[in-house]
TORRO-327982 format. One record per residue (C-alpha): x, y, z; residue in one letter; chain; residue number from 1. Coordinates in Angstrom, 3 decimals, always signed. Layout:
TORRO-327982
REC     east    north       up zadren nufi seba
REC        X        Y        Z      A    A  NUM
...
END
This chain:
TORRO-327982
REC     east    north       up zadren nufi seba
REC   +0.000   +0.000   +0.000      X    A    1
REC   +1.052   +3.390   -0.791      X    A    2
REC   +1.480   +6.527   +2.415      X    A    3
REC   -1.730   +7.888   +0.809      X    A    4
REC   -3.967   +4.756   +0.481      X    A    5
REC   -2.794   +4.046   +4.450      X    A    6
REC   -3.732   +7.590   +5.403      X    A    7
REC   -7.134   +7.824   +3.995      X    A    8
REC   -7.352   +4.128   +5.777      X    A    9
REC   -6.368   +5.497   +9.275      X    A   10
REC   -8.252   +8.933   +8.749      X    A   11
REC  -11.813   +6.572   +7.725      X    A   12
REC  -11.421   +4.449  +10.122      X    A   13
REC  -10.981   +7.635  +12.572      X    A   14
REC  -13.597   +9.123  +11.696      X    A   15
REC  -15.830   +5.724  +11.866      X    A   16
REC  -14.198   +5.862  +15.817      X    A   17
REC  -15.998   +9.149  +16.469      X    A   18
REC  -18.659   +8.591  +14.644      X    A   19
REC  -20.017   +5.556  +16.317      X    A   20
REC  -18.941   +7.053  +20.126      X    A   21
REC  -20.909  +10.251  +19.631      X    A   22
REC  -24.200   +8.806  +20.160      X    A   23
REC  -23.126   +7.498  +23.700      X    A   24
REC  -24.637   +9.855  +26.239      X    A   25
REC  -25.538   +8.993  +29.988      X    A   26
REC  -28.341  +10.064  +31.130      X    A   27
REC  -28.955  +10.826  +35.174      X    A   28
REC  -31.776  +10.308  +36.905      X    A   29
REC  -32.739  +14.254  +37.658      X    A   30
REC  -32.231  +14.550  +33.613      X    A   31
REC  -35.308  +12.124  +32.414      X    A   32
REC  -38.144  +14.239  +33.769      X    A   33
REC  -36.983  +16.839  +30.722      X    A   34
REC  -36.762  +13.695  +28.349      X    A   35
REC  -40.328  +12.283  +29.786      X    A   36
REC  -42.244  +15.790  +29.142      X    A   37
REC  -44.759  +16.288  +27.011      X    A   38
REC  -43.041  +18.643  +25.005      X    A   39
REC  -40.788  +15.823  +23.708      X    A   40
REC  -43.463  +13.775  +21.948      X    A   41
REC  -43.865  +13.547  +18.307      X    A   42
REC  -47.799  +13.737  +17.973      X    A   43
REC  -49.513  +17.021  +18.564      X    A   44
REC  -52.631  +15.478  +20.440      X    A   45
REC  -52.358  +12.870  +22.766      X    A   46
REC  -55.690  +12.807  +23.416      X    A   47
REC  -56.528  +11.198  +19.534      X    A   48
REC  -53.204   +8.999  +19.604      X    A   49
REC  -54.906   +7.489  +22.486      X    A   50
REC  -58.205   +7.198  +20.962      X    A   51
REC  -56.749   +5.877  +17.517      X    A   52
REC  -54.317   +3.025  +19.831      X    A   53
REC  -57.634   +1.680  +21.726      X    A   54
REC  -60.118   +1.704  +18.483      X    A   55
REC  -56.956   -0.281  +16.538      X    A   56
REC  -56.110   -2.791  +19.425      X    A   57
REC  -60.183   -3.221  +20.439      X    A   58
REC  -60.477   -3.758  +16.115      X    A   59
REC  -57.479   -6.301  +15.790      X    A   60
REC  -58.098   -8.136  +18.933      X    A   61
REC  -54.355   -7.224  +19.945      X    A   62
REC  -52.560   -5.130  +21.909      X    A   63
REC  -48.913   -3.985  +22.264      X    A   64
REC  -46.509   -2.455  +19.809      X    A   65
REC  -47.057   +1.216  +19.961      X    A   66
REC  -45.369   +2.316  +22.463      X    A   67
REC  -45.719   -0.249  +25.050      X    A   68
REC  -44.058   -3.568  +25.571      X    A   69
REC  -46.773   -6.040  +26.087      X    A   70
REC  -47.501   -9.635  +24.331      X    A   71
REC  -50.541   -9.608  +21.786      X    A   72
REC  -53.124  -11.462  +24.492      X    A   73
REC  -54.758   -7.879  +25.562      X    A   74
REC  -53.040   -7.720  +28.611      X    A   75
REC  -51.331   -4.764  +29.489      X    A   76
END
């Protein structure tokens, strides 16, 4: 291998390093009650997310899989 094929080897393989550690964070327990608010969801009413997850589980006879961890017996 040539100095510039083992350079752009080293720098890629860098940059894969810092790459993949970025996304490590530790969160402490007085920091989740910012995480849990309401503020941090993705749907702008609860209230018919709600609504729309009980009509589709009470429809399919399931439960489980938005959201919350459950098997599909309707037990939550």
């Amino acid at each position: 291998m040539t100095l510039s094929t083992t350079r752009i080897l080293v720098l890629a393989a860098g940059l894969a390093a810092v790459l993949s550690f970025s996304g490590c964070a530790t969160v402490e327990p007085w920091q989740r009650g910012r995480l849990a608010h309401r503020a941090m969801t993705f749907d702008a009413d609860p209230g018919m997310v709600s609504y729309m997850t009980h009509w589709q589980e009470a429809r399919e006879g399931s439960s489980g899989g938005f959201g919350v961890q459950s098997g599909g017996c309707g037990c939550k």
